[in-house]
C-alpha positions as CSV (number, residue, x, y, z in Angstrom):
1,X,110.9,115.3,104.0
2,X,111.2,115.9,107.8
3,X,109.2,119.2,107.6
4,X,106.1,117.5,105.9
5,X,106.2,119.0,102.4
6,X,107.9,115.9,100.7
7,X,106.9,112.4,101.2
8,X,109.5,109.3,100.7
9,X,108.5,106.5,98.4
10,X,110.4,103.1,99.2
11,X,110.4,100.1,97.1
12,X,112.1,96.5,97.8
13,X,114.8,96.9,95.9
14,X,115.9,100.6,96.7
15,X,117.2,100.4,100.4
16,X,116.1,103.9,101.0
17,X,116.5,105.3,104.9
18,X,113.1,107.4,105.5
19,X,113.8,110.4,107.3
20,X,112.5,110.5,110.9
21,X,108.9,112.0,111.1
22,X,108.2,111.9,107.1
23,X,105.6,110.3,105.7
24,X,105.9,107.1,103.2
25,X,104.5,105.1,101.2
26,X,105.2,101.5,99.9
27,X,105.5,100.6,95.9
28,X,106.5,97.0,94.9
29,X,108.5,97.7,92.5
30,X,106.8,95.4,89.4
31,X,108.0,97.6,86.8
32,X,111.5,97.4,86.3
33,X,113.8,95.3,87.6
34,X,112.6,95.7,91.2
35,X,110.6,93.2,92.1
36,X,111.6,90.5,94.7
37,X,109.2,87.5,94.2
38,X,106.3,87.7,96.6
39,X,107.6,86.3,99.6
40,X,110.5,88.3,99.5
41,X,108.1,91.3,98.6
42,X,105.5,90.9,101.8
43,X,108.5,90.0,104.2
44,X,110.0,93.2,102.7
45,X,107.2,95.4,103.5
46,X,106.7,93.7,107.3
47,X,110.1,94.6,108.0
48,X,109.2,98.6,106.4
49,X,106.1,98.7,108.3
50,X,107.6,97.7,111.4
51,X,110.6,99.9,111.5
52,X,108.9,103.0,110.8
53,X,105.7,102.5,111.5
54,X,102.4,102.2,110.2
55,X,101.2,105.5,111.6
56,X,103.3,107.3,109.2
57,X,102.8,104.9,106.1
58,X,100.2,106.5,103.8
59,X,99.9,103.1,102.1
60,X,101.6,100.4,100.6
61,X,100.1,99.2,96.6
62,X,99.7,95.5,95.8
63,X,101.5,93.8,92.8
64,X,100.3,94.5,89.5
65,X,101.3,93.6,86.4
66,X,101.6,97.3,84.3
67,X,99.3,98.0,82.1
68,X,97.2,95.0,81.8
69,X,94.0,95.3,83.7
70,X,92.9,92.0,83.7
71,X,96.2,90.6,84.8
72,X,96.4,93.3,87.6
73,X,92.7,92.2,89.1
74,X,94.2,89.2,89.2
75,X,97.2,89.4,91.1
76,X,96.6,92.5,93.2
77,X,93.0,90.8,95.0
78,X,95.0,87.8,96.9
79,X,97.1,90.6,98.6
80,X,95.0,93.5,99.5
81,X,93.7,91.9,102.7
82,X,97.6,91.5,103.4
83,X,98.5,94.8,103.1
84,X,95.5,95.8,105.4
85,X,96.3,93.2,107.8
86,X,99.5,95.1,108.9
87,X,97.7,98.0,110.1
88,X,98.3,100.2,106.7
89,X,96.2,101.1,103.6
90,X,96.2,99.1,100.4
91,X,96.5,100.7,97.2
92,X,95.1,99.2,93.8
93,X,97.0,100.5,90.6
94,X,94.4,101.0,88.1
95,X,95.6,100.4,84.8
96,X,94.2,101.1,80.9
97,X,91.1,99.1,80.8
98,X,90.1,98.3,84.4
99,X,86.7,100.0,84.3
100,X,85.9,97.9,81.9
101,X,86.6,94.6,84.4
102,X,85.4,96.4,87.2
103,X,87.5,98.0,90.6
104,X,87.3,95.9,93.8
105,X,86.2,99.0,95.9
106,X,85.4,97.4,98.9
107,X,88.7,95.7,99.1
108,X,91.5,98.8,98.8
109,X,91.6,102.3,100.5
110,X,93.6,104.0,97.6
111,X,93.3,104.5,94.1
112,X,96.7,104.4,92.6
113,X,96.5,105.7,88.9
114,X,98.8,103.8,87.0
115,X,99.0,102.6,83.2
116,X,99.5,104.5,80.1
117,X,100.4,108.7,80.3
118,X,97.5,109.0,78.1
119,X,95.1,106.8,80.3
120,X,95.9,108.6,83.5
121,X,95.6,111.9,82.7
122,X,92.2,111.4,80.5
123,X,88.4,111.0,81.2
124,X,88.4,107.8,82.3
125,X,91.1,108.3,85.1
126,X,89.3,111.3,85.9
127,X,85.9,109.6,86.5
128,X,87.3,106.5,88.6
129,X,89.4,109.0,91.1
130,X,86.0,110.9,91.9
131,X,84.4,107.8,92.4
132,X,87.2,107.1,95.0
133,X,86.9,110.3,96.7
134,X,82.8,110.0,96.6
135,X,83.7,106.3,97.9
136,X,85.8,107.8,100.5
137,X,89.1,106.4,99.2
138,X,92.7,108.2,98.5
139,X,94.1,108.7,95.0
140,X,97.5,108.6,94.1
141,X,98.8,109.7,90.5
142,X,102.1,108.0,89.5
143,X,104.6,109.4,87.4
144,X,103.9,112.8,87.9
145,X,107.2,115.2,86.7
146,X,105.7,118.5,86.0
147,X,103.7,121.6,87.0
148,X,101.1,120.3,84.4
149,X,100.7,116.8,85.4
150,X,100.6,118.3,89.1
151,X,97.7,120.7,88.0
152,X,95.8,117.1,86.6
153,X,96.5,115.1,89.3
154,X,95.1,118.3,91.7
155,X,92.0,118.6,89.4
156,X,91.1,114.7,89.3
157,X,90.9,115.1,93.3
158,X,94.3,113.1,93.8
159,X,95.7,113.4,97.2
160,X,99.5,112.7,96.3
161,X,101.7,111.9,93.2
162,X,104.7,110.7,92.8
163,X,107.5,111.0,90.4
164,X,111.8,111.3,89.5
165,X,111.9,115.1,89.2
166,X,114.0,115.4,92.2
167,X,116.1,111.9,91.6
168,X,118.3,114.7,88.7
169,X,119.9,117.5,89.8
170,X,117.4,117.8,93.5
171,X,119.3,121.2,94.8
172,X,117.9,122.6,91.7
173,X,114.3,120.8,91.0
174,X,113.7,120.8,94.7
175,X,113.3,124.9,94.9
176,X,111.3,124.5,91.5
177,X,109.1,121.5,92.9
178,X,108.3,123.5,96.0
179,X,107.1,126.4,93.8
180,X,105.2,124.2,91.9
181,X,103.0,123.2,95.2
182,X,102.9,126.5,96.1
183,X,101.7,128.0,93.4
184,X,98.8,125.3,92.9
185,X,97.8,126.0,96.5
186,X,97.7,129.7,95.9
187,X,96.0,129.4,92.7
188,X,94.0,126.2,92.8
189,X,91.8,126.9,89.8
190,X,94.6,126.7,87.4
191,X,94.6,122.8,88.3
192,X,90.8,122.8,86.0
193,X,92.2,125.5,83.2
194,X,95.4,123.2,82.7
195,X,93.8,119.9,82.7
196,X,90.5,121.3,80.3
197,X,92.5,123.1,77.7
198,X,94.1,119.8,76.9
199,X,91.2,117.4,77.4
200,X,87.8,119.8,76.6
201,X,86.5,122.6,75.3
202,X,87.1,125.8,76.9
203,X,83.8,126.7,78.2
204,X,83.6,123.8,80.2
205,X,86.5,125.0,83.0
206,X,83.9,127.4,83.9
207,X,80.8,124.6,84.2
208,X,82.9,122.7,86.3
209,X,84.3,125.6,88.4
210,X,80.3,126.8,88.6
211,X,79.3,123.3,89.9
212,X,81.8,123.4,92.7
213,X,83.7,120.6,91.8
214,X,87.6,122.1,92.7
215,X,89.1,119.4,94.4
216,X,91.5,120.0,97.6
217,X,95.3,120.5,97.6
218,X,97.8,117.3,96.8
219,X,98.5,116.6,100.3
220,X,102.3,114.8,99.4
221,X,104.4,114.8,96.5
222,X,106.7,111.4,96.6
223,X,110.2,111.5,96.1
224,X,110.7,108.2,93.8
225,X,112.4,105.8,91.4
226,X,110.9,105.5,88.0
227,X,107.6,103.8,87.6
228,X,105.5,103.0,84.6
229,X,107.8,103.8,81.9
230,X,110.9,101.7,80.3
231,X,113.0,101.4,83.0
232,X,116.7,103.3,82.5
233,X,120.0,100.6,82.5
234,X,120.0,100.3,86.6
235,X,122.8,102.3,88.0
236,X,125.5,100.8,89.7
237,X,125.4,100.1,93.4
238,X,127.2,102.2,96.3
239,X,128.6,101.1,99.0
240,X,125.5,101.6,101.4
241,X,123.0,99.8,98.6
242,X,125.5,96.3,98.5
């Protein structure tokens, strides 16, 4: 994390020390059994924000409520002026459904693509993150534990993903994560062959390739707990987490 290839995602309830010079970013940890209240939550991320500084935060996303759009709109709105207020960019998880509601563009910096595995890798996810990027806004893919998901998240733009890949067994997914990144930024255009062959028809990786539209490399991949799925029995404690 030091050297810059690996980000560090935090969340209330994790305690995790960031590594001096990486880069982080701030989930609230609403899925799960993370999430503090939001007092708790905002004091929480004051404290984070001021100990390591908002220089190296890459953003921080605003409570949501998983996979409800409506209920997300709601809750996220009151706190995105918040999260700006401390100097940092807020993040809106977009869930199954939110096009249909309407994003509040004007009042995040990063498109977090949340909800269903289905919604986030499909057309719809693909056509609100390049808005974002035509907006000027980050993307952010959650949930992302594979070379293929990588190669989606890469194609629909996104500037960093997160996922649990290195939370099992790290000294041997770290080496493979790293070759993963590599290997995207060496061959880029597999990102569009991996994504269309699940999603379109052949033909069209080389339309899209022909109109230019190969997005730039995932700038960080985020070292995190698990997010958007059933949550796992929560382990117990060690000392340095009681």
């Amino acid at each position: 994390m030091s050297a810059g290839l690996i980000g560090c995602m935090t969340t209330p309830a994790q305690g995790a020390v960031i590594p001096p010079a990486a880069e982080y970013a701030c989930d609230n940890g609403k899925f799960g059994q993370g999430w503090p209240g939001h007092d708790a939550w905002y004091a929480w991320l004051e404290r984070t924000v001021e100990r390591y500084g908002p220089d190296r935060c890459l953003w921080a996303v605003a409570p949501d409520v998983p996979f409800d759009a409506a209920g997300t709109l709601a809750e996220s709105r009151p706190w995105l002026s918040g999260i700006r207020a401390l100097g940092i960019p807020a993040a809106f998880a977009a869930q199954d459904g939110c096009d249909l509601l309407g994003l509040p563009w004007d009042d995040f910096d990063v498109l977090f693509l949340a909800g269903s595995t289905e919604w986030k890798t499909g057309p719809v996810a693909e056509r609100l993150a390049r808005e974002a990027k035509a907006r000027g806004k980050g993307v952010h893919m959650g949930r992302v534990n594979s070379l293929r998901r990588m190669s989606i998240a890469e194609w629909f733009g996104c500037d960093s993903a997160d996922g649990t890949y290195l939370a099992f067994g790290p000294d041997k997914n770290l080496p493979r994560l790293l070759r993963w990144v590599d290997k995207l930024d060496r061959h880029p255009s597999l990102s569009g062959a991996m994504h269309t062959e699940a999603h379109a028809p052949e033909h069209t990786v080389t339309e899209t390739n022909a109109k230019g539209h190969m997005n730039t490399d995932i700038r960080r991949v985020f070292s995190t707990p698990s997010r958007r799925e059933t949550p796992a029995p929560p382990p117990r404690p060690s000392a340095r987490q009681r």
